[in-house]
Steps between C-alpha positions, in 0.01 A plus 500: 500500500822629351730254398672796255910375396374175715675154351280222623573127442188246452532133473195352337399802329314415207166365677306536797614713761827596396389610177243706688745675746766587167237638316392730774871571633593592142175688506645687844830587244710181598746286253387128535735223460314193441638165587288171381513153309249557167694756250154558327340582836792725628547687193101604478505613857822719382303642187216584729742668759670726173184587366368658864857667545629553150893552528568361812746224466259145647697181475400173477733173643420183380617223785337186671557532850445162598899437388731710740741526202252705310410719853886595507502566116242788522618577850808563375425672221249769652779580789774578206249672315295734764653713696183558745207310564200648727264208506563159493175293433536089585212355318512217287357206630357135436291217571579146408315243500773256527847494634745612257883530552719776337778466328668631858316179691267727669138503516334679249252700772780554703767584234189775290301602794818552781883461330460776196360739781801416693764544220336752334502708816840456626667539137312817475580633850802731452266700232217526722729603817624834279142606406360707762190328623513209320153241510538131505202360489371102446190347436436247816112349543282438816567152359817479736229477779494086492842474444832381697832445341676154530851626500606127457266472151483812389552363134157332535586130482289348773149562378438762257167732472470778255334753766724341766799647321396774382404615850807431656653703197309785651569466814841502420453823360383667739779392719782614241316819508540528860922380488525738215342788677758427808793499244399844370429710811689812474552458108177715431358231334210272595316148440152414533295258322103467554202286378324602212182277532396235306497640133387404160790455323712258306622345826480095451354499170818284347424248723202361285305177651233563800784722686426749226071449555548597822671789461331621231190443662619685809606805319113544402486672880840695482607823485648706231864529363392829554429441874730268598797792392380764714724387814819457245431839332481649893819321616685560171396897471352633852644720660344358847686166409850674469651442857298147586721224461455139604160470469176294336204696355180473343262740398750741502500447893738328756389162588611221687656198341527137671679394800740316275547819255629669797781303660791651410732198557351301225494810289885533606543088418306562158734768390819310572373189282371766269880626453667178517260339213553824292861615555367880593345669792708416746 
């Protein structure tokens, strides 16, 4: 792995297995750009990343990408600021226990887990279209496996479950991924996003209550941060991952997503509500 002069973007990057995959992409001779919520969290992550590459210049943005304001802030910033980007890395992500608007009137699952990917992307695009080779690459789950998408309550509103949105939220990655992909062929650069397995990490520990139990108690049979990066590290650095485009993976493999992850009119549909709700994209 040589990820030499590389500029790679992570959002949630100070835990799990984003902090895994910039630690080992610095490692490989990348610059990380880190973008998460916690300032404490974000800025130890960043000491850890100077201290393995000493003079290389790691950067830490501090933004809450549940708010679509905050999405464009950074969005904005890092496509004024870089001039190339080789890897783009989608993901930050949540659980909720219970529904929660954003200041934007969207879902909280939907705005975290789907929207920043979406804005983020697109307001990066022109950077990644003049680096040669340039990696997209989000963070999906095999959780998108039980879900459909209601395009008539995508918000949520008529019954709301906590693994019920966050699969659709995945689902709905993996069918930006595949719109995205569509929208790039020709530019050199490519989308993917993959499952990284059920892994012990911080994911839906804020929730507190029995939620929390649950998960906690589930994690006791999980894999590592360490494992669950392998398949981001491969899509974000391989060089057997450089011209596939469009598609899901796990273990560092191609595999097969749902039925509904693969119709490309809904992926299509989701994309033009995407843009409209957002104001970029289309």
């Amino acid at each position: 792995m040589n990820m030499q002069q590389k500029v790679v973007v992570i959002t949630g990057a100070s835990s799990g297995i984003g902090a895994v995959a910039a630690t080992e992409l610095a490692r490989a001779g990348a610059r990380i750009i880190c973008i998460g919520r916690d300032p404490a969290r974000g800025a130890k992550i960043v000491e850890q990343l100077r201290a393995i590459t000493p003079g290389v210049n790691h950067l830490l943005y501090c933004a809450d990408l549940a708010r679509l304001s905050e999405v464009k802030r950074v969005g904005n910033l890092l496509a004024e600021s870089e001039q190339r980007i080789d890897v783009l890395i989608n993901n930050a992500g949540a659980l909720f226990a219970r529904r929660e608007l954003t200041e934007d009137g969207l879902e909280k699952t939907f705005a975290t887990n789907h929207m920043a990917y979406f804005v983020l992307t697109n307001l990066l695009l022109e950077r990644l279209k003049v680096t040669a080779g340039a990696r997209i690459v989000s963070t999906a789950s095999d959780a998108h496996k039980s879900a459909k998408i209601d395009f008539a309550d995508l918000q949520s509103e008529n019954g709301y479950s906590a693994f019920g949105a966050y699969g659709r939220s995945k689902l709905m990655n993996i069918l930006f991924t595949r719109t995205l992909a569509r929208r790039l062929a020709g530019s050199g650069a490519t989308s993917n996003c993959f499952h990284p397995g059920f892994v012990a990490t911080r994911f839906g520990d804020a929730n507190g209550g029995f939620m929390a139990f649950i998960i906690r108690s589930a994690k006791k049979f999980a894999l590592t941060p360490e494992e669950g990066a392998k398949t981001m590290i491969y899509l974000a650095s391989s060089p057997e991952a450089a011209s596939v485009s469009g598609k899901y993976f796990y273990k560092c493999k191609v595999a097969i997503p749902s039925e509904a992850a693969r119709n490309d009119a809904d992926a299509q549909r989701l994309w033009d509500i995407s843009a409209r709700l957002s104001g970029v994209g289309a």
